[in-house]
C-alpha positions, 0 to 999 in steps of 0.5 A, a space after each residue: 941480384 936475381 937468378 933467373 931461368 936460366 940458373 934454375 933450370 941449369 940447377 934443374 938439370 943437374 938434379 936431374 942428373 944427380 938422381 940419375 947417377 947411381 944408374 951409370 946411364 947417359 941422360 939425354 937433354 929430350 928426356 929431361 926436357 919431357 920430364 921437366 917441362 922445360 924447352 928443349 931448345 933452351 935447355 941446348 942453350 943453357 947446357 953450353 955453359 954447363 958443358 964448359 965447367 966440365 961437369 959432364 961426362 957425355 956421348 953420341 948416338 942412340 943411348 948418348 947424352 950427359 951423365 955427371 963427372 963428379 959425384 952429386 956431393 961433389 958440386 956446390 950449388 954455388 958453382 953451378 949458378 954460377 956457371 950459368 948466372 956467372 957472377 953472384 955478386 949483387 952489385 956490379 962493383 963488387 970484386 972489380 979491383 980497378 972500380 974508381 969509388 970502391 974506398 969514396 963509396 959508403 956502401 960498398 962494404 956492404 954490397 961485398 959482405 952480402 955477396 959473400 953471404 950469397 956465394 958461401 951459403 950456396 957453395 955450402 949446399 951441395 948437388 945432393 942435397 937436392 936429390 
């Protein structure tokens, strides 16, 4: 398993987006796209899956954008990379119930605690942790 740019800069965003809260404002993707360097046109990409896991509130217009739903200690990290990334799982049997070598395979016990490993300790940090 390896996170890739699109699970960082979605983490990215919603830091941005969490040191952001207290103000109450709409952020929009242009001033965090300047603020962290990152490409407007691949930030527009990676806020789609975000926008799906409902964590925004967002508006149009001159002062319109995203601001969180939740409070910054209310989103896990693990769910946000996961709603980039999709799954965390390190091997791609683990978590298919219908794999046809799960209880032949030797490994696979071990490909799912360390998965388990992975999924608990991210969805143990928390968005404001990070801030």
């Amino acid at each position: 398993m390896k996170i890739s740019t699109k699970g960082r800069y979605a983490l990215t965003v919603m830091i941005y987006l969490g040191r952001e809260y207290i103000n109450n404002n709409f952020i929009s993707l242009k001033e965090i796209s300047d603020s962290e360097g990152i490409s407007l046109k691949y930030l527009e990409k990676i806020i789609i899956n975000l926008r799906k896991s409902d964590f925004f509130i967002t508006s149009t217009g001159k002062d319109g954008g995203y601001k969180l739903k939740r409070e910054p200690s209310k989103y896990s990290i693990g769910e946000i990379i996961r709603s980039a990334e999709g799954s965390l799982d390190v091997a791609s049997c683990v978590g298919v119930d219908n794999c046809p070598k799960k209880k032949l395979c030797s490994t696979y016990s071990l490909w799912e605690g360390l998965s388990h490993e992975i999924n608990d300790y991210l969805d143990n940090k928390k968005l404001s942790d990070y801030l």
